[in-house]
Each structure stands twice: as structure tokens, then as C-alpha cells.
C-alpha positions as CSV (number, residue, x, y, z in Angstrom):
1,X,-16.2,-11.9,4.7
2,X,-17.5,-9.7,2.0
3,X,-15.1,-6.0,1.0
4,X,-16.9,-3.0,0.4
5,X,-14.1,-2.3,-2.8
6,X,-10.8,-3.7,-4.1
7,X,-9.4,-0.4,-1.6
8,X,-10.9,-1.6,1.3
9,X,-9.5,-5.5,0.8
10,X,-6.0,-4.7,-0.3
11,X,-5.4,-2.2,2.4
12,X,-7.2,-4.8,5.0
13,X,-4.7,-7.4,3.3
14,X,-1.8,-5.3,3.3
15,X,-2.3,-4.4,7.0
16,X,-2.7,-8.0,8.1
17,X,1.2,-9.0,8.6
18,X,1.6,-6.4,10.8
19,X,-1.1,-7.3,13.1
20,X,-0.3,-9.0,16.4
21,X,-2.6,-10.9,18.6
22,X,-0.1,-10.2,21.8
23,X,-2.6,-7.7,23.2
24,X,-5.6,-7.1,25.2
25,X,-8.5,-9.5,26.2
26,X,-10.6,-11.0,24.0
27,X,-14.0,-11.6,26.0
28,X,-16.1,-12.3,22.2
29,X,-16.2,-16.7,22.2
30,X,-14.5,-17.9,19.3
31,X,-17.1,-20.5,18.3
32,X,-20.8,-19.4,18.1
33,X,-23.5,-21.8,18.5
34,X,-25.5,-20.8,15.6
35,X,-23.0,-21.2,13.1
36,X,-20.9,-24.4,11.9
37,X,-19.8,-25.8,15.0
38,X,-16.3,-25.5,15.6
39,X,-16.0,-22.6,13.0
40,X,-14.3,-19.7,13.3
41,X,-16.0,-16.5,13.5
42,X,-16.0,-12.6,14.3
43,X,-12.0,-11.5,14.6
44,X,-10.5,-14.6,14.2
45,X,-12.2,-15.2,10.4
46,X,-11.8,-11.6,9.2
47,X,-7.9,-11.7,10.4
48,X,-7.7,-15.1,9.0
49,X,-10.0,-14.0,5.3
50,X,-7.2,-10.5,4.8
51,X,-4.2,-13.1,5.4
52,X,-5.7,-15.3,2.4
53,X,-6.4,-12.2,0.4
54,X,-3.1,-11.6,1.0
55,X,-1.7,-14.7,0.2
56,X,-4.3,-15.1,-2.9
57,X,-2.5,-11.1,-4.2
58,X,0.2,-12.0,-3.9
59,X,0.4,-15.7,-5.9
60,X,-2.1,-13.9,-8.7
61,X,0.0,-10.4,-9.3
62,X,2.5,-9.4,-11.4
63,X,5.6,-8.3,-9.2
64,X,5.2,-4.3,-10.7
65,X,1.7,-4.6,-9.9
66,X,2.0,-6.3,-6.2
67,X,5.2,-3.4,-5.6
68,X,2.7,-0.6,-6.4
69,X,0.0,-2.0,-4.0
70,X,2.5,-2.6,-1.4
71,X,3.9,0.9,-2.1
72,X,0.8,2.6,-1.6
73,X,-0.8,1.1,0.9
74,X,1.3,-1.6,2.8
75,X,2.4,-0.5,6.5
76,X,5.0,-2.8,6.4
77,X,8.0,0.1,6.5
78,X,10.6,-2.4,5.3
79,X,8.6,-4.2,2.2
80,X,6.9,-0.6,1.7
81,X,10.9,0.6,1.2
82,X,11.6,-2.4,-0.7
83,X,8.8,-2.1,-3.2
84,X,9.2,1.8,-4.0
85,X,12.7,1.5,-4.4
86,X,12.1,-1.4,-7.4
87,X,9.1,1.1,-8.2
88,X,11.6,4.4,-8.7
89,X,14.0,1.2,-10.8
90,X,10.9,1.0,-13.5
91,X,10.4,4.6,-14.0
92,X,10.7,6.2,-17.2
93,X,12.1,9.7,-17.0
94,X,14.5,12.5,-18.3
95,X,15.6,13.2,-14.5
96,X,18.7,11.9,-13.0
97,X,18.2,8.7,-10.4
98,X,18.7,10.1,-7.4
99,X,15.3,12.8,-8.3
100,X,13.9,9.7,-9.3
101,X,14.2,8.0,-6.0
102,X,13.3,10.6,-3.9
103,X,10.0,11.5,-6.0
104,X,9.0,7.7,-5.4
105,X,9.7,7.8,-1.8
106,X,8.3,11.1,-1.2
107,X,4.8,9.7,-2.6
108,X,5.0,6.3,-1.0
109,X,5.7,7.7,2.7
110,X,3.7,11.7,2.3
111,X,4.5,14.1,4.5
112,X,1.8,14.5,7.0
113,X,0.2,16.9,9.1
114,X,1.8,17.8,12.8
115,X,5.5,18.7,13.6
116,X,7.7,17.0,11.2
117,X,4.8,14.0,10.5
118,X,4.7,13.1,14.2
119,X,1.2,11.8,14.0
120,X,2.9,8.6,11.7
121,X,5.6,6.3,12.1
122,X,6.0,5.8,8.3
123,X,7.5,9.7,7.4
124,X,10.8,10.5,6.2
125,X,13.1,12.7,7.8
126,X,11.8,16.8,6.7
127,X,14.5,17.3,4.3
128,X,13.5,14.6,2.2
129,X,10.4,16.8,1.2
130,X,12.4,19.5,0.2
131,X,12.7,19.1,-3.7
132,X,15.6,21.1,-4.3
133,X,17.8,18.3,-2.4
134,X,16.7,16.0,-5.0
135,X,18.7,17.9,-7.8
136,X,22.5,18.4,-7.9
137,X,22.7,20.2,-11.1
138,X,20.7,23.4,-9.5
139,X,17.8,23.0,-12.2
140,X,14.7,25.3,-12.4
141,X,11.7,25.0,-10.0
142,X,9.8,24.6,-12.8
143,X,11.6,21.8,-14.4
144,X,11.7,20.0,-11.0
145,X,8.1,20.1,-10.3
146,X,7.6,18.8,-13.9
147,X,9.5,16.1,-13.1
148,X,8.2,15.4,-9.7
149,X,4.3,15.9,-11.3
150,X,5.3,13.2,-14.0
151,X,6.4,10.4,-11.9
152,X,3.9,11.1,-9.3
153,X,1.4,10.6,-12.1
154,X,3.2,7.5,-13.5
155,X,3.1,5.8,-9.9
156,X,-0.7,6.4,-9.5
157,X,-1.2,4.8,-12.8
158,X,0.7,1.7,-11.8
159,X,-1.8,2.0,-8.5
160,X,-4.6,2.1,-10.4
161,X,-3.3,-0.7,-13.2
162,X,-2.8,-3.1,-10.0
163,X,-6.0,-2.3,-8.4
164,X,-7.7,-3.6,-11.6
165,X,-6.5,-6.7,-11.8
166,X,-6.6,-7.1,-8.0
167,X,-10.5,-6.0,-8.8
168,X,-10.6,-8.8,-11.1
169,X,-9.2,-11.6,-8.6
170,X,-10.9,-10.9,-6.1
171,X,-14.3,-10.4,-8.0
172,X,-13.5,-14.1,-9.0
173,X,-13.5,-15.1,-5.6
174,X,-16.7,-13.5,-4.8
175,X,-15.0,-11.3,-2.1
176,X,-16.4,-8.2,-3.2
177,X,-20.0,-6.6,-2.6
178,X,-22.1,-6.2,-5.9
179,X,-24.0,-3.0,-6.0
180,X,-28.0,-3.3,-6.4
């Protein structure tokens, strides 16, 4: 199995612990005749390639680089939560912890569209969006959005740091598709 970009494989990756085999028929043979026989094909070898990738991530990573991957784009809720909190830990910034913690966790689990998020599992509870909760000391809007704008930024360029080097390991594999 060949990935379209490093995206594409680490979210496939990422997604593959949380995918169960318990449901539905599968009516697609496991083994086709014009391949290898006995080798696994279709499902089975794409499931069983994003496991490996997974695997292969994780062994190759740093641990800040695997914890913003997983923060972004793992549906995982407890390693997601795991991995942003030790995200908010290496954040460098003049705003108390607590703002810290919540600006992480705000832009690993978004607020999305629908009444209160309902359209994902992976939201936090509506007041967790609200910035002002994040600040005890009753600091300016302007200061708070700062701050939030700050780390935001920071997290993305731990994302995009990881997704570099994931680019790298899996280019050494030969997993991803070479333009023409």
C-alpha cells in the first residue's frame, strides 16, 4: 500500500487502534488468485500496512514529535488526552498553567459545528471554549487571545516538525507516492 502524503498515512495510522473487525459481513475473499497465493489482500493488507506504520512511528519518533501527531490527529480520546496534556507540559509561555492547558486542549479536541459539537464524540464540554474561564486573574481580551494565538502557533509547529520527520521515515520505506 502506497499513501498519497505523510497526512494521509499518519491519520490512517493513527486511526488503526481504534478499528474493530466485530462488524458486518465481509463477502470480498481474503486470498486472490492472481496474487501470491496465500497473501493477504484488499482490507486485511491495508489494516494490517496502517498498524505497521504505526508501529514503524512510533519506534522512529521522538516522544514530542509522536505526542503532537497523536494530539492532532489520533482518535484515540484517552492517548489523544495523554499526549496534549505532555504537549501543554513543553510549552513556552508567559501565561499561567492552567491557560496553558486549556489552549492545548482546546486545539487538540476543536469545537465543532452542531449543538454543542454533537456531530463528534471527541469535543469538550462548551465551557471549555470559552477563553475567559481559562484566566483567574481577569486579564484583557487582548492579552488572552495573544496568548491563546501563541501557543496555538507553537503546537502547529510541533505538527508540522513531526510530520517532517514522519515524511522522512516513511519516504525511506517507500510508502509514499512520488509525484511525476
Amino acid at each position: 500500500m502506497i499513501y498519497q502524503n505523510v497526512v494521509s498515512a499518519v491519520v490512517r495510522a493513527l486511526a488503526s487502534e481504534v478499528i474493530n473487525s466485530a462488524g458486518g459481513c465481509d463477502f470480498q475473499p481474503k486470498v486472490q488468485a492472481a496474487r501470491v497465493p496465500g497473501a493477504i489482500c484488499g482490507k486485511e493488507e491495508a489494516l494490517l500496512t496502517d498498524c505497521w506504520v504505526f508501529s514503524r512511528l512510533h519506534a522512529m519518533l521522538m516522544p514530542e514529535h509522536w505526542d503532537a501527531l497523536v494530539s492532532k490527529y489520533s482518535t484515540h480520546v484517552q492517548r489523544k488526552h495523554d499526549a496534549t496534556m505532555a504537549m501543554a507540559a513543553r510549552v513556552r509561555s508567559p501565561a499561567p498553567k492552567r491557560f496553558i492547558e486549556c489552549a492545548t486542549a482546546t486545539w487538540a479536541f476543536p469545537q465543532l459545528p452542531g449543538v454543542d459539537g454533537k456531530r463528534s464524540t471527541s469535543v469538550l464540554p462548551a465551557a471549555w471554549y470559552d477563553i475567559n474561564r481559562w484566566d483567574e486573574d481577569g486579564r484583557p481580551d487582548s492579552t488572552l487571545y495573544r496568548w491563546r494565538s501563541a501557543i496555538r502557533r507553537s503546537l502547529e509547529d510541533q505538527v508540522n516538525q513531526a510530520l517532517v520527520v514522519a515524511q522522512e521515515v516513511l519516504d525511506a520505506e517507500g510508502l509514499i507516492r512520488c509525484a511525476a
